[in-house]
C-alpha positions in Angstrom: 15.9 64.9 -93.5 17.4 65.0 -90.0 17.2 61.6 -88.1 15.7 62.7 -84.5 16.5 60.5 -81.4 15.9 61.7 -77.7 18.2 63.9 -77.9 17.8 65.5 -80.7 19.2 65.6 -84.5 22.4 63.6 -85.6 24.8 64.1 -88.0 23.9 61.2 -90.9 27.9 60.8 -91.2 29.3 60.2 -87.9 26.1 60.8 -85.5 27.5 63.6 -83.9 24.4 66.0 -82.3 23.8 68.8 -84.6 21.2 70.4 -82.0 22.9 74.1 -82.6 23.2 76.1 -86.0 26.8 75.9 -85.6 26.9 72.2 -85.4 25.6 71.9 -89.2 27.7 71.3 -92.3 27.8 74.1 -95.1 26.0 73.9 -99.0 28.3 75.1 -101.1 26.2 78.5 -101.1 27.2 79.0 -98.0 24.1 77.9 -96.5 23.6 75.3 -93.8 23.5 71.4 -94.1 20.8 70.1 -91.9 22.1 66.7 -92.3 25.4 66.5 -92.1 27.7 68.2 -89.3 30.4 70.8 -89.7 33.3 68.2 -89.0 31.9 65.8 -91.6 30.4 68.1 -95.1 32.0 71.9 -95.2 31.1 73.9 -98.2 29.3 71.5 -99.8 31.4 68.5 -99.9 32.6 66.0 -97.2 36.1 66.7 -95.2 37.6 63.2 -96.0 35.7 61.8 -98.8 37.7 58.7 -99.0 37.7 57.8 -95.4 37.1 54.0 -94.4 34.7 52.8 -91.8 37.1 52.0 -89.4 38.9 55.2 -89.8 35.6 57.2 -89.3 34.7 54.9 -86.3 38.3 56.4 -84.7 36.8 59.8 -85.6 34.2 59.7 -83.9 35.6 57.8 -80.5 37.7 61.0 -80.7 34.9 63.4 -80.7 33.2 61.3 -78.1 36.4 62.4 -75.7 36.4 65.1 -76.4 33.0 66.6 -75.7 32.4 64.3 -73.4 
C-alpha cells in the first residue's frame, strides 16, 4: 500500500512523490508499481539492489535538486 502524506503518495524506497502514473515503478508484467517509483523498481526489480543507505541518501539529495 502507498504511504499518503499531504502531499500525496511516496515512493517506499527513496520517498520521491509518485502523484503521476509515470512516477510509478514497473511489475515485471509490465504493469505499474504503486509503491515503488520509476527511479527505484523498473520491471519488476529494484535499479541498484545492492545500494547502501548512505549511497541512496546521496540519491535522493540529487533528485531533491533536481526537481526542486
Amino acid at each position: 500500500m502507498v504511504q499518503n502524506n499531504p502531499e500525496g503518495p511516496v515512493c517506499q524506497s527513496c520517498g520521491k512523490p509518485t502523484n503521476k502514473q509515470d512516477d510509478l515503478g514497473t511489475n515485471d508484467d509490465g504493469s505499474r508499481n504503486s509503491e515503488y517509483c520509476n527511479f527505484c523498481f523498473q520491471k519488476g526489480k529494484f535499479t541498484y539492489p545492492d545500494i547502501k543507505l548512505d549511497a541512496l541518501a546521496g540519491q535522493d539529495v540529487k533528485f531533491l535538486m533536481h526537481y526542486s
